[in-house]
MITOR-278249 format. One record per residue (C-alpha): residue number from 1; residue in three letters; y, x, z. Coordinates in steps of 0.25 Angstrom, whole numbers, plus 5000, padded with zeros to 4 digits. Last residue first. Example, Ala and Ser with C-alpha at 12.3 -4.5 7.8 and 13.67 -1.06 7.14 Angstrom:
<sites>
@i=2&aa=SER&Y=4996&X=5055&Z=5029;
@i=1&aa=ALA&Y=4982&X=5049&Z=5031;
</sites>
This chain:
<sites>
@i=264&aa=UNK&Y=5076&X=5019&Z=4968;
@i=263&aa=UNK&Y=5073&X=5031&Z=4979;
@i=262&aa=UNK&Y=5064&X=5020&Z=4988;
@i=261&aa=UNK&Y=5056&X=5018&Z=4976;
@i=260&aa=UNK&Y=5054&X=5031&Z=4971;
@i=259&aa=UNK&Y=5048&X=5034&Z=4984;
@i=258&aa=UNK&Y=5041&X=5020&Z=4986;
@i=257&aa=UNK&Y=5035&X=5028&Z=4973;
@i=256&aa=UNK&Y=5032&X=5041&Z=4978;
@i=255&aa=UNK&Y=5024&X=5036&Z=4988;
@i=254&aa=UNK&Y=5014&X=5029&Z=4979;
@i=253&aa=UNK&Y=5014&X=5041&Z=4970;
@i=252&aa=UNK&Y=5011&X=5050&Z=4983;
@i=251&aa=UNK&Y=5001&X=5042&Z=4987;
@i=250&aa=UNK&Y=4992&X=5042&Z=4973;
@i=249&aa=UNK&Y=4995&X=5057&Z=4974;
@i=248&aa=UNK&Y=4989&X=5057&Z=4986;
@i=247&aa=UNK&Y=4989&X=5071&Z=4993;
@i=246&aa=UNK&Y=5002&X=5072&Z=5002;
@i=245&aa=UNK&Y=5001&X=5056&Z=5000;
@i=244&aa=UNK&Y=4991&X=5054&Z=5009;
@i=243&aa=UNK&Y=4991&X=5046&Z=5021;
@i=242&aa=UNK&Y=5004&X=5040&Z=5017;
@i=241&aa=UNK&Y=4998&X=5036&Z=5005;
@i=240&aa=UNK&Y=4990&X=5024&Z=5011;
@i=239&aa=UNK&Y=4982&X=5016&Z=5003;
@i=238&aa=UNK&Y=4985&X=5002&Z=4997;
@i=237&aa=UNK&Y=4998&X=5004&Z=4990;
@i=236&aa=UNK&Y=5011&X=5000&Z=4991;
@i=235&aa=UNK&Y=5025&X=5001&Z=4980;
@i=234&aa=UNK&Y=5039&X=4994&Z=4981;
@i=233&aa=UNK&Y=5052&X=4992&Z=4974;
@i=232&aa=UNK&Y=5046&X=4988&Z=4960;
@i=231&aa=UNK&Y=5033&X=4983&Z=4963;
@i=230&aa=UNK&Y=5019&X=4991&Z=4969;
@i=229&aa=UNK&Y=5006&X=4994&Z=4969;
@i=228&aa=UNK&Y=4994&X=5002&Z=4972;
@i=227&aa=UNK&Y=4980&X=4998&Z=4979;
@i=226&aa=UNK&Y=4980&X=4984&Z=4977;
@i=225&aa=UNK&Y=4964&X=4979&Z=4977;
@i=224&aa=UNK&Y=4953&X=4979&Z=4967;
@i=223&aa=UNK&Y=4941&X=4971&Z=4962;
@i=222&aa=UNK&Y=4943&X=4955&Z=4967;
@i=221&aa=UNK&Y=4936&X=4942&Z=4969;
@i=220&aa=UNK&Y=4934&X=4945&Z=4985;
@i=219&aa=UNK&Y=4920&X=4942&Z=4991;
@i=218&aa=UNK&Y=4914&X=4952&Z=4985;
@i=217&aa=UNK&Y=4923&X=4963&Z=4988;
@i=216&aa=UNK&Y=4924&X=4976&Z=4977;
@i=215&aa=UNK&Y=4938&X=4984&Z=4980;
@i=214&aa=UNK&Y=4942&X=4993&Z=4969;
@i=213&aa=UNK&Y=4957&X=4997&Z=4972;
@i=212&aa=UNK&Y=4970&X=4997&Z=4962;
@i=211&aa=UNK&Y=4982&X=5003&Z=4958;
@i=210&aa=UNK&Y=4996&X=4999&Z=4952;
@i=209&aa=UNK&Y=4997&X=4985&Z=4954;
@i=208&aa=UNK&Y=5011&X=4981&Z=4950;
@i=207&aa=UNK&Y=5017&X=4969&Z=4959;
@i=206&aa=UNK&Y=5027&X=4961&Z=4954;
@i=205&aa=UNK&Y=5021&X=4948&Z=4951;
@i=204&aa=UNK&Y=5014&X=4950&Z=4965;
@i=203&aa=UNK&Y=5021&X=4936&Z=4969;
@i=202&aa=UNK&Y=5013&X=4928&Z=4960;
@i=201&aa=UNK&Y=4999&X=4934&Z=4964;
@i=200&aa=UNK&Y=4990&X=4940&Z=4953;
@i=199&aa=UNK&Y=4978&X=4934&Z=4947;
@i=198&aa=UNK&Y=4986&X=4933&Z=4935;
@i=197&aa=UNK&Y=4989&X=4948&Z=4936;
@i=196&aa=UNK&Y=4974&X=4949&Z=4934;
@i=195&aa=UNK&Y=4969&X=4962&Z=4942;
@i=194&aa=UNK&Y=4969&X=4955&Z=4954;
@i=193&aa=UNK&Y=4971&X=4966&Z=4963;
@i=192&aa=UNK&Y=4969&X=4960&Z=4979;
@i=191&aa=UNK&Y=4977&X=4968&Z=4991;
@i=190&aa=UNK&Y=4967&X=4976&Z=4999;
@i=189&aa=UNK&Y=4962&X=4976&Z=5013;
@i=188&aa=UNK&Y=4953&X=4988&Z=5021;
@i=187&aa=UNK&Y=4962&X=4999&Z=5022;
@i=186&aa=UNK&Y=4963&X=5013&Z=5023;
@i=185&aa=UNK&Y=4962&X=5021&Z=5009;
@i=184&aa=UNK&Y=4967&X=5033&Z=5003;
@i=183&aa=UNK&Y=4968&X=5033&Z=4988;
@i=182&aa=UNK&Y=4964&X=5039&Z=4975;
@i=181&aa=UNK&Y=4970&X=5036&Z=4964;
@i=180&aa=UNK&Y=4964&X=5030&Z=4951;
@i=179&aa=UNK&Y=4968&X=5029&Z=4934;
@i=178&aa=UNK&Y=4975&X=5043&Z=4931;
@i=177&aa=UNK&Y=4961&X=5051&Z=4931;
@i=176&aa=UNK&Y=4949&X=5045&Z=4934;
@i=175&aa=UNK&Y=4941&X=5055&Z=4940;
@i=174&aa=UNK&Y=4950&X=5056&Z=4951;
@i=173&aa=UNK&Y=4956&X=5069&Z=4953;
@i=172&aa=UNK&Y=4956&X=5076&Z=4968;
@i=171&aa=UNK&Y=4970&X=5082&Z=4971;
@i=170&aa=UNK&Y=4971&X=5077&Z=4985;
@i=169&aa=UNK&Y=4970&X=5062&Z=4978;
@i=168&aa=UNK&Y=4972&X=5062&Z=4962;
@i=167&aa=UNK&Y=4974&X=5050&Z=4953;
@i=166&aa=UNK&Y=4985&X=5056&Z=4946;
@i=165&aa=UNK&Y=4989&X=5069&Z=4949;
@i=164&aa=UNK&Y=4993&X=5074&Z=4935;
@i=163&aa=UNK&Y=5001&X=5064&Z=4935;
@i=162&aa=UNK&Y=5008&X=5066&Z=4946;
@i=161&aa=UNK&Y=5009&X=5053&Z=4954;
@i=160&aa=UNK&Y=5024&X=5052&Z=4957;
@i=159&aa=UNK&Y=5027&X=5043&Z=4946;
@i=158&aa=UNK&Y=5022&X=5031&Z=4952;
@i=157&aa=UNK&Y=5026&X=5021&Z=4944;
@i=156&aa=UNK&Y=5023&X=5028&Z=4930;
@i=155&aa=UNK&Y=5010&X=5032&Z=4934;
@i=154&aa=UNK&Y=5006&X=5020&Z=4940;
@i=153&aa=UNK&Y=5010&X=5013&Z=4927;
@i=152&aa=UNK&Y=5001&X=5023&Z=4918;
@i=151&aa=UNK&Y=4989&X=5022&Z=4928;
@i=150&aa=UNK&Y=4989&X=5004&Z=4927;
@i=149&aa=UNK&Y=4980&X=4999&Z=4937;
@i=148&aa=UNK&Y=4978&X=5013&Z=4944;
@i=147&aa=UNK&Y=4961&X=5011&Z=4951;
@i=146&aa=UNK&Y=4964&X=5015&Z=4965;
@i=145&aa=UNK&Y=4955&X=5026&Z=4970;
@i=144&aa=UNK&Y=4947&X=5026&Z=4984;
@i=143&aa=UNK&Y=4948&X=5033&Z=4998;
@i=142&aa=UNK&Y=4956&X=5044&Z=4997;
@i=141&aa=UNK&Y=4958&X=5055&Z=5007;
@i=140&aa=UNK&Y=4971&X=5054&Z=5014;
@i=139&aa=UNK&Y=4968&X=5048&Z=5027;
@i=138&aa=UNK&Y=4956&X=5055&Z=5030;
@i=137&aa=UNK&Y=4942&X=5048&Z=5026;
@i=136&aa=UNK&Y=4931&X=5046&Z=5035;
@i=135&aa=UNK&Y=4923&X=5030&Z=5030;
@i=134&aa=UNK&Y=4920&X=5023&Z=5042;
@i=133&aa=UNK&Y=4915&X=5013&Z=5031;
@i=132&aa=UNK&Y=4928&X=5005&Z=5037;
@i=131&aa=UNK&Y=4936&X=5019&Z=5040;
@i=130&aa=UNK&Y=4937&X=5021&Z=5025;
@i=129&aa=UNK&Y=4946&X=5009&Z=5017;
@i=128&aa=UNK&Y=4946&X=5006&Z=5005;
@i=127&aa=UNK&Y=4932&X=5009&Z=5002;
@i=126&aa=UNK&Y=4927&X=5003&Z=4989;
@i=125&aa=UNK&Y=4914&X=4995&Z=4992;
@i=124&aa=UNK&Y=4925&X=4984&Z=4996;
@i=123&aa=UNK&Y=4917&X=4976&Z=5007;
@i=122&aa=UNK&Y=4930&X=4982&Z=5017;
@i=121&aa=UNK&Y=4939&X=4976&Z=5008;
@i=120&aa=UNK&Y=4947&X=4967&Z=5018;
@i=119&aa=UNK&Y=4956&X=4958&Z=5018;
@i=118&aa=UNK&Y=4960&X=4957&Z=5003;
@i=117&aa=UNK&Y=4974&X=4953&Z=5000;
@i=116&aa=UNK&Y=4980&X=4944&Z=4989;
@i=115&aa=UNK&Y=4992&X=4949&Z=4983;
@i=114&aa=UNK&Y=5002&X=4939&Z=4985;
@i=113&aa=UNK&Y=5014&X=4949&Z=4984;
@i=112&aa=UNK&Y=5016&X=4948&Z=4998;
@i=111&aa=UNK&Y=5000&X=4952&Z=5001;
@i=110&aa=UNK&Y=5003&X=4964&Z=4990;
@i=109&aa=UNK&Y=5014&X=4968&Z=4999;
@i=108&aa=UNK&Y=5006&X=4968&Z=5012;
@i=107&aa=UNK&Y=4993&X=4976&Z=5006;
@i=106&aa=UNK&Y=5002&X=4986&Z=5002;
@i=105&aa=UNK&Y=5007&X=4986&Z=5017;
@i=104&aa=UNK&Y=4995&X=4989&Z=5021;
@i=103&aa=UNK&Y=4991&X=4998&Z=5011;
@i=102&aa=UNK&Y=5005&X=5007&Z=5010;
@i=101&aa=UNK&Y=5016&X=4997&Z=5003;
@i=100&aa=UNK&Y=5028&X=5004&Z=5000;
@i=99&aa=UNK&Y=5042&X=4996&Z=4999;
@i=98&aa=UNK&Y=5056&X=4999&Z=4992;
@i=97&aa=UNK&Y=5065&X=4991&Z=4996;
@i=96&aa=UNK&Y=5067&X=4979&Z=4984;
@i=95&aa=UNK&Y=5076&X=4970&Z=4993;
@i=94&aa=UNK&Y=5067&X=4955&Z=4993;
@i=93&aa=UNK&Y=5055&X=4965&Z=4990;
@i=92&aa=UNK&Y=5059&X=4974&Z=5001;
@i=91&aa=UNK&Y=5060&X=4962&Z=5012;
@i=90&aa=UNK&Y=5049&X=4954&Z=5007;
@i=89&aa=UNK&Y=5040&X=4968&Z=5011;
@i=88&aa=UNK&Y=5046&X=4969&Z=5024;
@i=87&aa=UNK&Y=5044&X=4954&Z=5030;
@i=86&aa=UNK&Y=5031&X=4956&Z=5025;
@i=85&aa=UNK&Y=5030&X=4969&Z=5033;
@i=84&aa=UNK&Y=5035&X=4961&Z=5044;
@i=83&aa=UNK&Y=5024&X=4951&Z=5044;
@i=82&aa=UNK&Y=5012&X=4958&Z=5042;
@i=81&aa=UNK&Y=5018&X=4967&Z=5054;
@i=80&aa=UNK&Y=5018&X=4955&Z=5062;
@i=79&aa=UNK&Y=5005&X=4951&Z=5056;
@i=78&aa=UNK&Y=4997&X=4964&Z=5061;
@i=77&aa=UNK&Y=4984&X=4964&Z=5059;
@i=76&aa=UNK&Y=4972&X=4971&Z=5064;
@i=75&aa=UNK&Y=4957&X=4972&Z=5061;
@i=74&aa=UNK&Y=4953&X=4964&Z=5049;
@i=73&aa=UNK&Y=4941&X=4969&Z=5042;
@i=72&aa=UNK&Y=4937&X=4955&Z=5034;
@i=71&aa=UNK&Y=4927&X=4950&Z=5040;
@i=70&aa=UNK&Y=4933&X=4940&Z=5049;
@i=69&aa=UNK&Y=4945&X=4933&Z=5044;
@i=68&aa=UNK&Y=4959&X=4933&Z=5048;
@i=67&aa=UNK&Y=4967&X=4923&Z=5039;
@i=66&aa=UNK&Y=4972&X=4922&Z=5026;
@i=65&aa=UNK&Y=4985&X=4922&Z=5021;
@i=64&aa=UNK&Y=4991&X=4934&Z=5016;
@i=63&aa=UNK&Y=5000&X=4936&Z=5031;
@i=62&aa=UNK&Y=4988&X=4927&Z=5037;
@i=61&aa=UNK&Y=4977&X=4941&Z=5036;
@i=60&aa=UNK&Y=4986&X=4950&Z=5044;
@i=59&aa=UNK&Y=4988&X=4962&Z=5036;
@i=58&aa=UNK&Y=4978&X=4972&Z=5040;
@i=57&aa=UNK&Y=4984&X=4984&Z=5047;
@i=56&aa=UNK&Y=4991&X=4996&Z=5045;
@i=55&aa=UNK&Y=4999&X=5001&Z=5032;
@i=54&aa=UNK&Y=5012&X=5005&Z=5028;
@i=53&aa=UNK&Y=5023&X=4996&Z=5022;
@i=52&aa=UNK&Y=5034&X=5007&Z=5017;
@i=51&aa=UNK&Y=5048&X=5001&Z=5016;
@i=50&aa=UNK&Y=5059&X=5008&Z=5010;
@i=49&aa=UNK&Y=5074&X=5011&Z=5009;
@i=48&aa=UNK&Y=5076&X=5007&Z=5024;
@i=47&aa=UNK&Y=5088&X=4999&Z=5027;
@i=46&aa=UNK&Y=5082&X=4985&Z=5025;
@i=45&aa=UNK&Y=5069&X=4987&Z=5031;
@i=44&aa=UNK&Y=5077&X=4990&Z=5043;
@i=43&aa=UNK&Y=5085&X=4976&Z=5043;
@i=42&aa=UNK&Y=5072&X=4968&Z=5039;
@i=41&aa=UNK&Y=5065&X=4972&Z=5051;
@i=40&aa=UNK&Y=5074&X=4970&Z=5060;
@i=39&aa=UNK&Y=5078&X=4957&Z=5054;
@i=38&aa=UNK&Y=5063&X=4953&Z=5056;
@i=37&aa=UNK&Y=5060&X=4956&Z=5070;
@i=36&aa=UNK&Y=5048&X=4962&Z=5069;
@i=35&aa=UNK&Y=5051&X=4976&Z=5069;
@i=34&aa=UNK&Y=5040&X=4989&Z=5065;
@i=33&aa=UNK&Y=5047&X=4995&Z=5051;
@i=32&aa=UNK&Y=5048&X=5008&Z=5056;
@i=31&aa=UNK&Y=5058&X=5016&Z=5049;
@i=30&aa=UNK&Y=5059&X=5028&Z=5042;
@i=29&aa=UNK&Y=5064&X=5039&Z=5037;
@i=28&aa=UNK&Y=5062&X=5046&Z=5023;
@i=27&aa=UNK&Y=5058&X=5059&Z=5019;
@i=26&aa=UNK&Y=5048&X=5049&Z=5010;
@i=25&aa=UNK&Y=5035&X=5059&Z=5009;
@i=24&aa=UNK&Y=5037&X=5066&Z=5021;
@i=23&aa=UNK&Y=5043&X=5054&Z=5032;
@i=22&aa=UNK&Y=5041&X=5041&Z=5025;
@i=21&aa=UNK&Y=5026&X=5049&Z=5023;
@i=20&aa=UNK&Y=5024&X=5053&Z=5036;
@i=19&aa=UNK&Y=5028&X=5040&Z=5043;
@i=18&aa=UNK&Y=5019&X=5036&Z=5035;
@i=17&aa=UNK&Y=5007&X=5043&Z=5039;
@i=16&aa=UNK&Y=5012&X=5041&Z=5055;
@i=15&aa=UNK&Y=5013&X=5025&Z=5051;
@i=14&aa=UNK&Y=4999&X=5025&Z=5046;
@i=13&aa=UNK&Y=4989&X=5018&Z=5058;
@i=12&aa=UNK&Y=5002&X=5007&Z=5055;
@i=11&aa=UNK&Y=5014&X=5001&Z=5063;
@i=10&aa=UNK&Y=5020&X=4997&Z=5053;
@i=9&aa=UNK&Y=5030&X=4998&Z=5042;
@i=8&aa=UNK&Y=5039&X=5009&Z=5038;
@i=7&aa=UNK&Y=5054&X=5008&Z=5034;
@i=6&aa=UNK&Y=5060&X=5018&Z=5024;
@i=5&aa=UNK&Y=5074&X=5025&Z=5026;
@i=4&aa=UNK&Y=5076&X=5035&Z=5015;
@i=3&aa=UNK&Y=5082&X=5048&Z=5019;
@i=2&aa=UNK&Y=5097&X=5051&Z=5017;
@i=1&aa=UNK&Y=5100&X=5060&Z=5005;
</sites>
């Protein structure tokens, strides 16, 4: 059986972890997904079975229509690659490729769907990301747990998180059995969770949230962000499981869909 052909998104501080995992996890080849010239791109997004969106930096600010303000932990951008990823995602909605989403390009999705994005939750008391509190955590240690929206539906869509290893990170239990994961952490934005669908975007009509995240800002009227979701040819999340899906369960399930989906 010939390898699956999937197409990697960049350049990224992760690209070697993914490369990794198109390579072990996926036995896949790959392509990088760098061009700008727009029939390029389009053409090898079109012969590969799959798309993962990995993660890097912050999404220029104008792309969800705000501007660059102070305050607000901004570092570095890069609107070309804001632009071609987009270009990507309309391109495997409109054809129905599969499509992974890892933090950055979670965020990206959710932002096409018209989730509103939060620029920075470094006043969160919940850390979400470690090197801000110069915080020393290895890549695949976790960092905080995601509250499950609905476990029984999680279950049955990720299929590849045992059951009797639900919850677990490197073997420890949470105390809250089959309702949380834990999760690795590195980033300092968030795609908003209003809990209300009516409080929900008209675009995202599709989208089923499957895990959340406590964040706790004053100045921003809302209690979780998007950790885990997904539609009918695609799945993202916020943390990064190719850091850690030799010994995340959480990952592995997450991995194991965009499997299932690229075998459909």
């Amino acid at each position: 059986m010939s390898k699956k052909l999937i197409g990697l998104t960049g350049p990224s501080g992760f690209t070697p972890e993914c490369i990794d995992l198109l390579e072990e996890f996926y036995e896949a080849d790959f392509v990088m997904l760098y061009h700008n010239n727009t029939d390029n791109l389009i053409r090898w997004v079109e012969s590969c079975d799959g798309v993962c969106l990995a993660g890097g930096v912050d999404i220029h600010p104008m792309v969800y229509g705000d501007s660059i303000r102070n305050n607000r932990g901004f570092s570095k951008f890069d609107l070309k690659r804001d632009l071609r990823e987009i270009k990507i995602i309309d391109r495997c909605k409109e054809t129905k490729k599969p499509l992974l989403g890892i933090c950055r390009g979670h965020q990206l999705i959710g932002v096409t769907f018209g989730f509103h994005l939060i620029p920075d939750l470094a006043g969160s008391s919940v850390c979400h990301q470690s090197s801000l509190p110069q915080i020393t955590l290895q890549q695949n240690e976790p960092m905080h747990s995601v509250s499950l929206v609905d476990p029984d539906e999680y279950f049955d869509v990720f299929p590849n998180c045992d059951a009797d290893e639900r919850s677990r990170f490197n073997g420890i239990s949470c105390h809250e059995q089959n309702t949380k994961l834990w999760t690795n952490s590195f980033h300092h934005q968030g795609l908003a969770y209003p809990a209300a669908k009516e409080h929900w975007p008209a675009a995202a009509e599709a989208v089923k949230v499957y895990g959340t995240a406590r964040v706790d800002l004053s100045d921003i009227n809302v209690d979780e962000i998007i950790e885990l979701m997904g539609g009918d040819h695609w799945v993202a999340c916020q943390w990064h499981p190719e850091c850690d899906w030799r010994q995340n369960t959480a990952s592995g399930a997450v991995l194991g869909r965009f499997k299932t989906l690229l075998n459909q």
